[in-house]
C-alpha positions in Angstrom: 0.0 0.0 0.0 2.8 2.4 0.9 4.3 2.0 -2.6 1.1 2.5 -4.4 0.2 5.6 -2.2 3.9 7.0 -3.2 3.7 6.3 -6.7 0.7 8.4 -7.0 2.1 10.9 -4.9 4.9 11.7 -6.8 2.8 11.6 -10.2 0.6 14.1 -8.3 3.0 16.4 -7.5 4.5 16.2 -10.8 1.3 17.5 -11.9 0.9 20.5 -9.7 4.3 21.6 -11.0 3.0 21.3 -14.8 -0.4 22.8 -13.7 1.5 25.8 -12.4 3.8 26.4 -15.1 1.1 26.1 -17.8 -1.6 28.4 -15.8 1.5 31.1 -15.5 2.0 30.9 -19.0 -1.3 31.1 -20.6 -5.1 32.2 -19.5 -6.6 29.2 -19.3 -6.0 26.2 -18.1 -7.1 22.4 -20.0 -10.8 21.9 -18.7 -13.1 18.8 -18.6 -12.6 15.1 -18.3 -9.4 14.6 -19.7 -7.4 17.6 -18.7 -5.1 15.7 -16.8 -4.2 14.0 -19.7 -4.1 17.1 -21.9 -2.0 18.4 -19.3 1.0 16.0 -19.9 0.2 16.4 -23.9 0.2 20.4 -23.8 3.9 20.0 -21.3 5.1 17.8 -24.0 3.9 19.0 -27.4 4.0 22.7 -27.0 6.2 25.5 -27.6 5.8 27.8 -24.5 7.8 30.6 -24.3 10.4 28.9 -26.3 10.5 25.4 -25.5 8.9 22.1 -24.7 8.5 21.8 -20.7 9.2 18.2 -20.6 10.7 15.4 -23.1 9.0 12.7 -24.8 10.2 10.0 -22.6 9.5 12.4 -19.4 6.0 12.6 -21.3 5.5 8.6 -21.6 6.4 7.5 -18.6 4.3 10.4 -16.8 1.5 9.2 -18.4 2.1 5.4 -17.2 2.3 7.0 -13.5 -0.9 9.2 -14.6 -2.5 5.4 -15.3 -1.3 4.2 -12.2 -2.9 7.2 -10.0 -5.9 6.9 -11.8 -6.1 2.9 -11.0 -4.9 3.3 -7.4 -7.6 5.6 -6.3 -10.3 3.8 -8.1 -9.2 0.4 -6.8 -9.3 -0.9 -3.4 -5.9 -1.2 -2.3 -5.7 -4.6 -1.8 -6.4 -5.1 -5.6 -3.4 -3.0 -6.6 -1.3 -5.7 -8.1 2.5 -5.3 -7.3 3.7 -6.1 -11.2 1.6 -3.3 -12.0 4.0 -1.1 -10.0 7.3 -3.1 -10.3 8.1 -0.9 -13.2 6.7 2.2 -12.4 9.2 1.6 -9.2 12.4 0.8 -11.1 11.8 3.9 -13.1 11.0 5.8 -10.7 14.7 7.6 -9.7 15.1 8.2 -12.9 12.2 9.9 -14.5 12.2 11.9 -11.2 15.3 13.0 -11.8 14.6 13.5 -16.0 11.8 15.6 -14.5 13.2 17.4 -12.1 16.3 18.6 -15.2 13.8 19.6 -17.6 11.8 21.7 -15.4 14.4 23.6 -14.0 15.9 23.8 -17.5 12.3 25.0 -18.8 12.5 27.6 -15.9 15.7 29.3 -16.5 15.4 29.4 -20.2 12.1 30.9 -19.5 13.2 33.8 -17.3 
């Protein structure tokens, strides 16, 4: 349970970081049922203030962890299945860390 409620922790923070960026950048926000999704497409795919926010690997394995967040709170956690995880987990230092470059690099390039 601890690992599953991490895992989606850290996705949702990620996300609070592109919601932030993107809201200071532009009037409004992505709305309705998919915006989370959106979200991760719009950080990927588009050129804000000269440059993409995150990669396309940072992108694709953002949206596995997105799938995983979405699964963990609409599943008992008993039913989370550790395979599920087990790669989310031994990617997990690293697309942190991917992350964490490209934001800050998206931040000083932007200022």
């Amino acid at each position: 349970m601890f690992l599953a409620a991490a895992l989606s922790a850290f996705y949702n923070g990620a996300e609070q970081i592109l919601k932030r960026i993107l809201k200071d950048l532009r009037s409004e926000p992505s709305q309705g049922s998919r915006w989370h999704a959106d979200l991760l497409v719009s950080a990927a795919s588009s050129e804000i203030a000269g440059g993409l926010i995150i990669s396309e690997e940072t992108y694709e394995d953002l949206a596995e962890f997105l799938g995983f967040r979405h699964l963990f709170r609409s599943t008992y956690w008993f039913q989370v299945e550790f395979e599920r995880m087990k790669g989310l987990i031994e990617r997990f230092d690293q697309t942190l860390s991917r992350f964490r470059i490209e934001v800050y690099a998206f931040l000083e390039q932007s200022t």
